[in-house]
C-alpha atoms as a printed R data frame, in Angstrom:
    type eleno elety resid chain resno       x       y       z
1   ATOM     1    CA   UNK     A     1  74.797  92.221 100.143
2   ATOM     2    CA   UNK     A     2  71.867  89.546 101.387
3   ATOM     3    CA   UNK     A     3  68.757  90.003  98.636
4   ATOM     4    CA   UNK     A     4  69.015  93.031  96.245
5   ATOM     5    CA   UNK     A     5  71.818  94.782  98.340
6   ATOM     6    CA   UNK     A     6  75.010  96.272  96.104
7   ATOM     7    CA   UNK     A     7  77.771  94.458  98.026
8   ATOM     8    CA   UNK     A     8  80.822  96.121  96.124
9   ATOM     9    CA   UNK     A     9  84.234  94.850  95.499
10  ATOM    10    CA   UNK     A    10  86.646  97.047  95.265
11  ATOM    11    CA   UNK     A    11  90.546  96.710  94.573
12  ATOM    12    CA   UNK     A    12  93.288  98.715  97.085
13  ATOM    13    CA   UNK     A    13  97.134  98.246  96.317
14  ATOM    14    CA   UNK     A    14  99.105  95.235  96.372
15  ATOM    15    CA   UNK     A    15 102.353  94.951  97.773
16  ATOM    16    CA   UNK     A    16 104.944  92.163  98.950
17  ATOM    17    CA   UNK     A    17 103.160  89.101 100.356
18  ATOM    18    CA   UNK     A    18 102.520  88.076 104.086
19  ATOM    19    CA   UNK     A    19 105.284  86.143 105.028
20  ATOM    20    CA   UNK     A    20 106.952  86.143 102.102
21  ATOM    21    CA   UNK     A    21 110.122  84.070 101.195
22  ATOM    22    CA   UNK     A    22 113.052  85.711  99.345
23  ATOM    23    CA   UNK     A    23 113.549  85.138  96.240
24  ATOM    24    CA   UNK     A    24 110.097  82.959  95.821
25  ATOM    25    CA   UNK     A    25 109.178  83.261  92.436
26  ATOM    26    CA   UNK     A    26 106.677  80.354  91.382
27  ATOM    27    CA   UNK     A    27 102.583  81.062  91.949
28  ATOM    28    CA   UNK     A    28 100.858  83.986  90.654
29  ATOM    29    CA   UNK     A    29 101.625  88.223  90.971
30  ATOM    30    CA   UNK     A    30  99.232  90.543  93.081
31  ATOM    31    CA   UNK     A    31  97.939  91.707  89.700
32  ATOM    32    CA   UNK     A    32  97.015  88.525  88.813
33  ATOM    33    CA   UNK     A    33  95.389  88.244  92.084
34  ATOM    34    CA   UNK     A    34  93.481  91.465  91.776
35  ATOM    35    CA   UNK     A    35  92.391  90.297  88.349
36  ATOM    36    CA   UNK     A    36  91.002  87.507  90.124
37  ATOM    37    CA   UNK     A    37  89.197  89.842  92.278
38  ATOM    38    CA   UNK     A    38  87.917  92.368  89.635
39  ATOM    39    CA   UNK     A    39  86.166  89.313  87.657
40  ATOM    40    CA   UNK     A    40  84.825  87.982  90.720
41  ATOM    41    CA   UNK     A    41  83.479  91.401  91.562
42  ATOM    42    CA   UNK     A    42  82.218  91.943  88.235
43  ATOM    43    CA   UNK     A    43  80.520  89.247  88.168
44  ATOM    44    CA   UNK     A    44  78.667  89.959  91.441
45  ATOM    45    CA   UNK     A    45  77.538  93.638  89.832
46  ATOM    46    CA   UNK     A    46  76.229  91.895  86.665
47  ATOM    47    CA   UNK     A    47  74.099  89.892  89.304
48  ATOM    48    CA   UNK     A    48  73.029  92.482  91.701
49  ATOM    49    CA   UNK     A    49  72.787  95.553  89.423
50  ATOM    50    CA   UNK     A    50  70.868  94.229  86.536
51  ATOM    51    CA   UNK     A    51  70.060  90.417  86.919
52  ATOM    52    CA   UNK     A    52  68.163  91.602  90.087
53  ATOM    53    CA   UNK     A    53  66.545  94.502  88.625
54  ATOM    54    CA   UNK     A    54  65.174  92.196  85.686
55  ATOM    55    CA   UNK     A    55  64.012  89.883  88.602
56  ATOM    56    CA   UNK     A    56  62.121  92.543  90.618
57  ATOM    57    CA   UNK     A    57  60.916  93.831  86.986
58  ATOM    58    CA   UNK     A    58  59.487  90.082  86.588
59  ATOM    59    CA   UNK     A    59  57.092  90.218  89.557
60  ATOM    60    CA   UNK     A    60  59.595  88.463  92.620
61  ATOM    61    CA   UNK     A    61  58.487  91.097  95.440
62  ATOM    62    CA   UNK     A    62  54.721  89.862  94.594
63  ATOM    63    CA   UNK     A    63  55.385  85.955  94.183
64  ATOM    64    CA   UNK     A    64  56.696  86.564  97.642
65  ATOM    65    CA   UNK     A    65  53.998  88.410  99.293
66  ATOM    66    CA   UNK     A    66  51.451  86.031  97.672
67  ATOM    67    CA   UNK     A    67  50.918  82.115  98.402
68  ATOM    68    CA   UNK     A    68  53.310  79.820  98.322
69  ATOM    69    CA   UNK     A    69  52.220  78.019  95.225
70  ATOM    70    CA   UNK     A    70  52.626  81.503  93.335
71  ATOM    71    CA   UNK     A    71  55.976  81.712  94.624
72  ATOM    72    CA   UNK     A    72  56.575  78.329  93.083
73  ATOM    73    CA   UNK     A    73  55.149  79.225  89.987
74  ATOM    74    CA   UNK     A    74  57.280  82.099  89.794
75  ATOM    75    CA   UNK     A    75  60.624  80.191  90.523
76  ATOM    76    CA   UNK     A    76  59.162  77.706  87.834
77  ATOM    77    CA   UNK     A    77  59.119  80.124  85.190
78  ATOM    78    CA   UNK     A    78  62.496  82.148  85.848
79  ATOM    79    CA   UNK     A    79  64.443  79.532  87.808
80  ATOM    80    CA   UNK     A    80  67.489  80.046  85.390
81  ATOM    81    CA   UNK     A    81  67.375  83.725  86.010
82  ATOM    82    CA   UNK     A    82  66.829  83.844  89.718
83  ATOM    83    CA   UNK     A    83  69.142  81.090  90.373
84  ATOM    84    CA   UNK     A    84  71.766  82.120  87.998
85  ATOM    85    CA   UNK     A    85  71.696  85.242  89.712
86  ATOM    86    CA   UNK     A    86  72.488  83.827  93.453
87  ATOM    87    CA   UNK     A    87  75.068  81.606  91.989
88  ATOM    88    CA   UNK     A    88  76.562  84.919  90.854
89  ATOM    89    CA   UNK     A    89  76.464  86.513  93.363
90  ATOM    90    CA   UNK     A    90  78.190  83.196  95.503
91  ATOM    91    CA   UNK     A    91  80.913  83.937  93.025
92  ATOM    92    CA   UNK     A    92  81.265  87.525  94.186
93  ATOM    93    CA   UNK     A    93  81.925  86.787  97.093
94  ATOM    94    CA   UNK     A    94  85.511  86.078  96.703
95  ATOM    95    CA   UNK     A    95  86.120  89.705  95.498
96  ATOM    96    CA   UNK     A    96  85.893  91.478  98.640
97  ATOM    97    CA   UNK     A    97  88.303  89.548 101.313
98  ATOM    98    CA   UNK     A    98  91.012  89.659  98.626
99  ATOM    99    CA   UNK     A    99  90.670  93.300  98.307
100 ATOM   100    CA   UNK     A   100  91.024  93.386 101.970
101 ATOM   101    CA   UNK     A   101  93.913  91.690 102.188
102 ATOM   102    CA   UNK     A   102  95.482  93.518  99.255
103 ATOM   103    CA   UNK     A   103  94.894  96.536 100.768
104 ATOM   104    CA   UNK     A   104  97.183  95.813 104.064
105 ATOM   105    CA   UNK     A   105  99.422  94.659 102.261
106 ATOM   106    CA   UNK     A   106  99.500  97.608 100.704
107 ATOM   107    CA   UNK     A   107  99.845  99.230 103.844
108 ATOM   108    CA   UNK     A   108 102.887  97.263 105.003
109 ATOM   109    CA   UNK     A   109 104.634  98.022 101.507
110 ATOM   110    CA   UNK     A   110 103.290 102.157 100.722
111 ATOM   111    CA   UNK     A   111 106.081 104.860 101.349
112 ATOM   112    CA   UNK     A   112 103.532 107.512 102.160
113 ATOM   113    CA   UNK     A   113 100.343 106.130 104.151
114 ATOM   114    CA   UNK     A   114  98.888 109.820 103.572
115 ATOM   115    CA   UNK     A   115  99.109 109.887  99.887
116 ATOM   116    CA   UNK     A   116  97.306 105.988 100.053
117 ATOM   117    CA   UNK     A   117  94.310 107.403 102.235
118 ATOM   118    CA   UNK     A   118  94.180 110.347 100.145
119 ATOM   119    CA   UNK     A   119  93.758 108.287  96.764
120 ATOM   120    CA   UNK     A   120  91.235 106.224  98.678
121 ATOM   121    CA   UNK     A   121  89.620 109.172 100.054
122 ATOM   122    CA   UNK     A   122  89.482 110.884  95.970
123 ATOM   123    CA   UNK     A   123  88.019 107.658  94.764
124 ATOM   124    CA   UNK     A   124  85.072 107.092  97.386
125 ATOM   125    CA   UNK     A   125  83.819 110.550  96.063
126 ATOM   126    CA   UNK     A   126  84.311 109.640  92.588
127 ATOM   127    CA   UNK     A   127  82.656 106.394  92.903
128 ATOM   128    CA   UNK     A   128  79.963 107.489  95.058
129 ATOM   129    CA   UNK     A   129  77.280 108.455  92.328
130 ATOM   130    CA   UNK     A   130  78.031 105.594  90.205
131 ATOM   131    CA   UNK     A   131  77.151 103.297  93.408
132 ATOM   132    CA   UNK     A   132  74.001 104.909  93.626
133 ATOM   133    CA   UNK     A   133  73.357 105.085  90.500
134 ATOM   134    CA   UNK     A   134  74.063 101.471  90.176
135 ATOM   135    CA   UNK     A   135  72.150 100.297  93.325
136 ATOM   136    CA   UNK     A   136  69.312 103.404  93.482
137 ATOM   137    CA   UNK     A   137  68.984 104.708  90.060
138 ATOM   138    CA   UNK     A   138  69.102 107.924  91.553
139 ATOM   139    CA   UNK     A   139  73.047 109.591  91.180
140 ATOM   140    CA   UNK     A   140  72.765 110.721  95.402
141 ATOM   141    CA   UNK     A   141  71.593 108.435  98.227
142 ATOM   142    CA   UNK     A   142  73.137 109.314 101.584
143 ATOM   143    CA   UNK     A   143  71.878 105.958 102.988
144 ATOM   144    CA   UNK     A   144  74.341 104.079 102.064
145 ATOM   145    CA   UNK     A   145  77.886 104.466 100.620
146 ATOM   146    CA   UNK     A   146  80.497 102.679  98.361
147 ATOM   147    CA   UNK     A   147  83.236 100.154  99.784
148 ATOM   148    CA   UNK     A   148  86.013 102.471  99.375
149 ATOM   149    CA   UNK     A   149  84.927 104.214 102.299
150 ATOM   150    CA   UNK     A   150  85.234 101.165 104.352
151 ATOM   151    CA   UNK     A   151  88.404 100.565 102.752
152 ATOM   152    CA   UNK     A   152  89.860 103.750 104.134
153 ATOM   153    CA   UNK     A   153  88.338 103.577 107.791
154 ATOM   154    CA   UNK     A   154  90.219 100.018 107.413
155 ATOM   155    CA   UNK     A   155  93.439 101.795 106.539
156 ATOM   156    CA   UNK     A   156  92.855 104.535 108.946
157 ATOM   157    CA   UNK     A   157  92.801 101.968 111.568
158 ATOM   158    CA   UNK     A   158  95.856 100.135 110.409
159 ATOM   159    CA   UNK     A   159  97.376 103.670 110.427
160 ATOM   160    CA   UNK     A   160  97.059 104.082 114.252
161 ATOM   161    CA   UNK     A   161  97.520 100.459 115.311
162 ATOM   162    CA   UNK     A   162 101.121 101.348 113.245
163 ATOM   163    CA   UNK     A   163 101.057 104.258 115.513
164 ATOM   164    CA   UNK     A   164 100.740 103.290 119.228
165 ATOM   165    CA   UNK     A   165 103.013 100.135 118.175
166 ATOM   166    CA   UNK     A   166 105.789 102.439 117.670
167 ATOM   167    CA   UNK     A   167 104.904 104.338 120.932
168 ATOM   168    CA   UNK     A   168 105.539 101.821 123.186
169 ATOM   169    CA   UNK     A   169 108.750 100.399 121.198
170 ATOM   170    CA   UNK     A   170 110.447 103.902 120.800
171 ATOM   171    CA   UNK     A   171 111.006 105.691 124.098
172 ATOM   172    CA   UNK     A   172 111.147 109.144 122.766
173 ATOM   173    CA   UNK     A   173 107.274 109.054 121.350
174 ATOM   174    CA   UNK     A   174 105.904 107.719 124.315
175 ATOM   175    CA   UNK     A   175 102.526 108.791 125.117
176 ATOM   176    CA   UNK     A   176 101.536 110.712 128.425
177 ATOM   177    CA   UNK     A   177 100.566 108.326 131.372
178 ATOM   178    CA   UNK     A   178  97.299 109.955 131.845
179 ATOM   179    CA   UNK     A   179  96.444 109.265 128.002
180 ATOM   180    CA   UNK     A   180  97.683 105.991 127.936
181 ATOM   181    CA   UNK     A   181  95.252 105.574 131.101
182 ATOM   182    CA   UNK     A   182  92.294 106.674 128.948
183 ATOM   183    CA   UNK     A   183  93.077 104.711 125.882
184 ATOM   184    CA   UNK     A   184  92.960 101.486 128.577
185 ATOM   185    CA   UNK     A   185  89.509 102.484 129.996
186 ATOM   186    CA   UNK     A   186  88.112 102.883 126.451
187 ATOM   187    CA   UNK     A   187  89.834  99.916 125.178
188 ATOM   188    CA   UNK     A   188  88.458  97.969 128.090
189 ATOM   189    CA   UNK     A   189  84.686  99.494 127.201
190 ATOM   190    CA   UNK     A   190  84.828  99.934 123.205
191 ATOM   191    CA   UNK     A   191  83.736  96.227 122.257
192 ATOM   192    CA   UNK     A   192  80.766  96.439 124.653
193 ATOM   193    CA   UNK     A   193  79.888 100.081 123.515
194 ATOM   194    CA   UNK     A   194  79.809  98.799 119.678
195 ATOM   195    CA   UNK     A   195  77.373  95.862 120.609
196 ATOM   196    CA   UNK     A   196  75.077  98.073 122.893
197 ATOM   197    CA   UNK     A   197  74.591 100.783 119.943
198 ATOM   198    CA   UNK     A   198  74.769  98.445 117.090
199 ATOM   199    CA   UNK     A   199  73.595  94.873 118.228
200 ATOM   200    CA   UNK     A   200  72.085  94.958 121.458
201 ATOM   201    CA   UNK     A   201  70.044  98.231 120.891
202 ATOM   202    CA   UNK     A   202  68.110  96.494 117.757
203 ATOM   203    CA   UNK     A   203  66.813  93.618 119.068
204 ATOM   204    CA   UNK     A   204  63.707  93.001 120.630
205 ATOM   205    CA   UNK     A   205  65.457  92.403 124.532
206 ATOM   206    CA   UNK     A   206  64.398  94.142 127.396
207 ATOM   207    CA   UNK     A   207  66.705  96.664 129.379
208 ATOM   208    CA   UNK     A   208  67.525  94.542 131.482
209 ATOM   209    CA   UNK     A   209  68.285  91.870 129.369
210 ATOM   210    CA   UNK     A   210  70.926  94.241 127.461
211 ATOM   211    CA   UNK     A   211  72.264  95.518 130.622
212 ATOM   212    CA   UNK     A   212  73.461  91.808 131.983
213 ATOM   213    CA   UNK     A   213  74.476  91.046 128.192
214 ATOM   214    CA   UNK     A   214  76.737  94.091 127.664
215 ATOM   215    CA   UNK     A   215  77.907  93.165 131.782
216 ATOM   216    CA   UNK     A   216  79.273  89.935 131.001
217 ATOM   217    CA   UNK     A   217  80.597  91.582 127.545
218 ATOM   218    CA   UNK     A   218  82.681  93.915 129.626
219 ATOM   219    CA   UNK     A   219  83.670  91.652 132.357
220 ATOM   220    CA   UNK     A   220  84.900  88.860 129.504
221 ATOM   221    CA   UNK     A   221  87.043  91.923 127.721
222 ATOM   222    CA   UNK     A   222  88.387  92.906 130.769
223 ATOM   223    CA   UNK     A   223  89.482  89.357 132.141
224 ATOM   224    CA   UNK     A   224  91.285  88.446 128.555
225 ATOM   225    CA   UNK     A   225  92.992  91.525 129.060
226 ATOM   226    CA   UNK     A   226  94.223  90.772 132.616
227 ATOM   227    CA   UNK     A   227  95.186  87.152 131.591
228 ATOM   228    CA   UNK     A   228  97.307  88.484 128.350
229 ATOM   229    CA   UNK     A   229  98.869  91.199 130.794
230 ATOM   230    CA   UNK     A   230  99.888  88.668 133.298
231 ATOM   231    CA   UNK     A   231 101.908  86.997 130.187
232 ATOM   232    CA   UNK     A   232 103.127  90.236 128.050
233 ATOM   233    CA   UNK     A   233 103.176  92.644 130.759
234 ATOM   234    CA   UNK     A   234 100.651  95.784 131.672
235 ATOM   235    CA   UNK     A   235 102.379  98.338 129.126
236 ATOM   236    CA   UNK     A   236 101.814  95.609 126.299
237 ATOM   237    CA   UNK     A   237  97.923  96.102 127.509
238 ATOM   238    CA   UNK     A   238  97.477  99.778 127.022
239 ATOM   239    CA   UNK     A   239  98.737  99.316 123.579
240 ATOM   240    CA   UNK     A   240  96.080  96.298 122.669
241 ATOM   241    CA   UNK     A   241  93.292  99.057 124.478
242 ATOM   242    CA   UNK     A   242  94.621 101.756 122.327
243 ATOM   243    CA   UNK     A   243  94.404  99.546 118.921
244 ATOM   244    CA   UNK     A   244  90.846  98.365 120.191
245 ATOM   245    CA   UNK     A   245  90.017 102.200 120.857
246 ATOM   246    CA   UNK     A   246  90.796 102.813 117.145
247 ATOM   247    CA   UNK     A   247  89.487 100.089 115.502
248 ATOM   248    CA   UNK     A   248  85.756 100.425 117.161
249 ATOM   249    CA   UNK     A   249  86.406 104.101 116.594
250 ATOM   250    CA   UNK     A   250  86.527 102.963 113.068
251 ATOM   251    CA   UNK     A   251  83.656 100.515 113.074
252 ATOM   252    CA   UNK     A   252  81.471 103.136 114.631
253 ATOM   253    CA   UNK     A   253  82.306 105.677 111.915
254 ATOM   254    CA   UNK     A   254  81.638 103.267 109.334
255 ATOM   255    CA   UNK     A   255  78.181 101.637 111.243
256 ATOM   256    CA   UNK     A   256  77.016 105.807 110.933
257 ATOM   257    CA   UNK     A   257  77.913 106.504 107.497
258 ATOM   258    CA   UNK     A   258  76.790 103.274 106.544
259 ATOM   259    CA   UNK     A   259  79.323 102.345 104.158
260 ATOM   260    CA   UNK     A   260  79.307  98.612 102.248
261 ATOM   261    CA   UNK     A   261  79.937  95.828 104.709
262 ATOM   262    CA   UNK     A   262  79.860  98.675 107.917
263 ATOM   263    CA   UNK     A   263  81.967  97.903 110.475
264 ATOM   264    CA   UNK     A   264  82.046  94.173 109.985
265 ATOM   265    CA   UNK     A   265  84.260  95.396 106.877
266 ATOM   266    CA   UNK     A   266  86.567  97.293 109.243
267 ATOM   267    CA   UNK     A   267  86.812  94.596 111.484
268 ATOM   268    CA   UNK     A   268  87.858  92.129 108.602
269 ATOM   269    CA   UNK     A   269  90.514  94.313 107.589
270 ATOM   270    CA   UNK     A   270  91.874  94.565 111.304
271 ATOM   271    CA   UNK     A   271  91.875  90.323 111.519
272 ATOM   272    CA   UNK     A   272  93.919  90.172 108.580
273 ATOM   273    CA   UNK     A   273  96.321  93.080 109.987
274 ATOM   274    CA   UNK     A   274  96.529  90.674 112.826
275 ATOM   275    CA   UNK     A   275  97.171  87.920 111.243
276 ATOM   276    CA   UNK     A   276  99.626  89.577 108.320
277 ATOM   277    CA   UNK     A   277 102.555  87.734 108.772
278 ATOM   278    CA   UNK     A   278 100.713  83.982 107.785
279 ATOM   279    CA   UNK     A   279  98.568  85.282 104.434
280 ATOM   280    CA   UNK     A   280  95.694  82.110 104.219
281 ATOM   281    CA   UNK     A   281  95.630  82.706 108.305
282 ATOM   282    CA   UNK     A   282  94.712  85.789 107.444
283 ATOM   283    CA   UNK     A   283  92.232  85.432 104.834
284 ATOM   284    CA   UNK     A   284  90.864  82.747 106.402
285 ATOM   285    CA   UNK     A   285  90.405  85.334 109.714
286 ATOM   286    CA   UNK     A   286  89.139  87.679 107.455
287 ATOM   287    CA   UNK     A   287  86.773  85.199 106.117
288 ATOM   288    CA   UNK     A   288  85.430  83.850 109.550
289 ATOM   289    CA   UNK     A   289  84.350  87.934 110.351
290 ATOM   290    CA   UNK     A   290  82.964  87.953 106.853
291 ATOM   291    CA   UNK     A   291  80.290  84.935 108.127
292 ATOM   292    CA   UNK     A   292  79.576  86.057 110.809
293 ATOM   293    CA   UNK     A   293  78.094  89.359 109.398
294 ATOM   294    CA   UNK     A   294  76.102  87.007 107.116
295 ATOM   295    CA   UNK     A   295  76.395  83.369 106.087
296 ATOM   296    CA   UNK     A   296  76.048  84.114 102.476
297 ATOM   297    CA   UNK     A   297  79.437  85.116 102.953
298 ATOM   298    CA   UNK     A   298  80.474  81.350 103.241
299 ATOM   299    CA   UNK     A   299  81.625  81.098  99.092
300 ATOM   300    CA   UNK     A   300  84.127  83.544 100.490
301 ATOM   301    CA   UNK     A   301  86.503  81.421 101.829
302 ATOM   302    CA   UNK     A   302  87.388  80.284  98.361
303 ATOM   303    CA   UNK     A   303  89.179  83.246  98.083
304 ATOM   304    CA   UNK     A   304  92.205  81.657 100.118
305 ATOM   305    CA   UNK     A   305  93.179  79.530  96.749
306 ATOM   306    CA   UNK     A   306  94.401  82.796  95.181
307 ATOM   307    CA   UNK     A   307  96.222  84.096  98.302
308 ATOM   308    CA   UNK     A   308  97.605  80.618  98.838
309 ATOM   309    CA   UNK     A   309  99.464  80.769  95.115
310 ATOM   310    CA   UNK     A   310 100.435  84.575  95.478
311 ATOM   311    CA   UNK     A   311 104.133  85.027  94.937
312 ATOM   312    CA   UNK     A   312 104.766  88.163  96.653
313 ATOM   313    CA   UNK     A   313 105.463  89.614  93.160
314 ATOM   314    CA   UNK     A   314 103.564  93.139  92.392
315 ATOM   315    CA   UNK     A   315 102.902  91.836  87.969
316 ATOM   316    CA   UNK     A   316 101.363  94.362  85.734
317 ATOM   317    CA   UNK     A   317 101.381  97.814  86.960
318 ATOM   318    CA   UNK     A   318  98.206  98.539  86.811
319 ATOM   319    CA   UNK     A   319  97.418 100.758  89.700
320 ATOM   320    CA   UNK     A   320  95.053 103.307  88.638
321 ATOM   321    CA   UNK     A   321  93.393 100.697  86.190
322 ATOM   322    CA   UNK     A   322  92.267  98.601  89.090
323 ATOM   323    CA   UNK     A   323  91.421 101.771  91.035
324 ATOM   324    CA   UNK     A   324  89.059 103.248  88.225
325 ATOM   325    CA   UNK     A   325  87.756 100.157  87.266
326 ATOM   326    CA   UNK     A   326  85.122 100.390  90.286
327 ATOM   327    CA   UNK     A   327  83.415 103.493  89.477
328 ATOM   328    CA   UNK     A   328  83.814 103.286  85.652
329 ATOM   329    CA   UNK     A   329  81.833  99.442  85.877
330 ATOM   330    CA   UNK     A   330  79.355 100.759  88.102
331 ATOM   331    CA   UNK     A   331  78.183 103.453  85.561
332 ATOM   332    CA   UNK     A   332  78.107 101.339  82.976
333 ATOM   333    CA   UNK     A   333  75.752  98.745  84.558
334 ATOM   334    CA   UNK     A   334  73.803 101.542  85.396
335 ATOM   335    CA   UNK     A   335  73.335 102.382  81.654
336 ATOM   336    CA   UNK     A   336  72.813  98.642  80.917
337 ATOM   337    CA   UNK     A   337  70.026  98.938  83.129
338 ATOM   338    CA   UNK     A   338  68.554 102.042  81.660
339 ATOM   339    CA   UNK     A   339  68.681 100.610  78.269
340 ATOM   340    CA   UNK     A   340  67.031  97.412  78.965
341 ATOM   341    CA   UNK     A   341  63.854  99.928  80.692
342 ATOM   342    CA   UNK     A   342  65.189  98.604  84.310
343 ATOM   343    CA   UNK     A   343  66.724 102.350  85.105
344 ATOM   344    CA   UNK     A   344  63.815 103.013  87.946
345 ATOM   345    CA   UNK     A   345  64.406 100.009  89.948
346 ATOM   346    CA   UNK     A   346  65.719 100.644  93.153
347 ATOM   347    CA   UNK     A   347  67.489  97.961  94.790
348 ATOM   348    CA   UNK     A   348  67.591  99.293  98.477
């Protein structure tokens, strides 16, 4: 979140690390990392669910409508507040790239990939009143919705990029030419689709402007694609299009329901699927997506120090702990809030 925006952090299952050695025992387990995580994410809530409140409360949206030597009067009196807040929040930022990368792990290690989006799936409803509780004060707000949901979308992508891999290794679940035709068109047209609903459409640019924008978008797309068929072959290409079909299938879903990082989130979960088999290349992938949805993201890339000294080693089982811990935190900053009279404040 940029300003008073709830960016949640929110834990998925750890599993065996990326790339990991046999037998490696010395760093720290993927509880310990998720610990890690939860703190940092805590941390952020403290600073976007009640320090901001008590900011708003304090008169910040009308030091920043008035003059500029109001404004500076304002930061005078509450710098520690306001700028203990943002340095929170800088802190939070490590939270949600680890719980990215946790959570395909957790893909590569779960036994049933149905039961995993299903406890996903059970916790986004759960924690969906406490998030807007937390970031509204009011317990439903279809405007936005809690990270798990993003987290799931992520998973659900994973899920068929799994899937068309094993179509084109296994000759018996081969998918019908015409199909695999499709998925090549659409793979070929997704990326530029995504940027003409969700990038292009906003901005202030002419038709025309959009139209030669999303052009050379398509024409770029297609001419990678061509060049990495001329190395891995054509049938290597229709897979790629099918895992690009999914995956802005996914970001679209997530742009509409507007879920906690939107499709940005999706897409940093697919970098880090990409890059699964080298964990800091893959936080540091997820990391680089993470900026470019907003710079405040930067802090972020601290989060490869944890991944770097992950063992591989699962630690405390603490599955459901971690899982509950989302919803259960959010409530109760929500009644902090309440009892300190900053209950009404709506953050969005």
């Amino acid at each position: 979140m940029d300003g008073v925006q709830l960016r949640s952090r929110t834990p998925g299952a750890a599993g065996q690390e990326f790339g990991q050695t046999a037998g490696e025992k010395k760093g720290i387990s993927g509880s310990t990392v998720k610990i890690v995580a939860v703190i940092a994410m805590l941390i952020d809530h403290i600073a976007a669910a009640v320090l901001t409140r008590q900011i708003m409360a304090n008169g910040y949206l009308n030091a920043v409508s008035g003059t500029q030597s109001q404004l500076i009067g304002w930061l005078t009196e509450n710098a520690a507040l306001f700028y203990g807040m943002q340095i929170m929040r800088m802190i939070g930022r490590i939270g949600f790239p680890v719980f990215c990368f946790l959570l395909v792990e957790g893909f590569q290690r779960t036994r049933d990939v149905r039961k995993y989006a299903l406890r996903l799936g059970i916790f986004a409803l759960i924690s969906e009143i406490p998030f807007d509780l937390a970031i509204t004060g009011n317990p439903f707000h279809p405007g936005y919705q809690n990270v798990y949901f993003t987290l799931l979308l992520g998973l659900l992508g994973m899920w068929g990029y799994a899937f068309f891999d094993r179509c084109e290794k296994e000759a018996e679940k081969e998918l019908p030419v015409v199909l695999r035709m499709f998925l090549t068109v659409t793979g070929a047209l997704a990326p530029a689709a995504f940027v003409a609903v969700f990038v292009a459409a906003p901005t202030g640019y002419g038709t025309g402007e959009r139209l030669i924008t999303l052009g050379i978008l398509c024409a770029v797309t297609v001419l990678v694609l061509v060049l990495y068929g001329s190395k891995k072959g054509f049938r290597r290409v229709q897979t790629v299009c099918a895992d690009i079909t999914v995956l802005t299938a996914m970001m679209f879903l997530a742009e509409y329901l507007r879920t906690d990082y939107g499709g940005m989130g999706v897409l940093t979960i697919a970098a880090m699927y990409i890059f699964r088999k080298h964990r800091v290349a893959a936080m540091v992938a997820g990391c680089v997506v993470l900026t470019c949805l907003t710079v405040s993201e930067v802090p972020g890339f601290l989060a490869v120090i944890p991944i770097a000294l992950y063992n591989g080693k699962r630690g405390l089982k603490m599955k459901y702990f971690f899982y509950a811990f989302y919803p259960v935190h959010l409530f109760l900053l929500y009644v902090i809030s309440v009892l300190l009279g900053l209950g009404g404040i709506g953050l969005l």
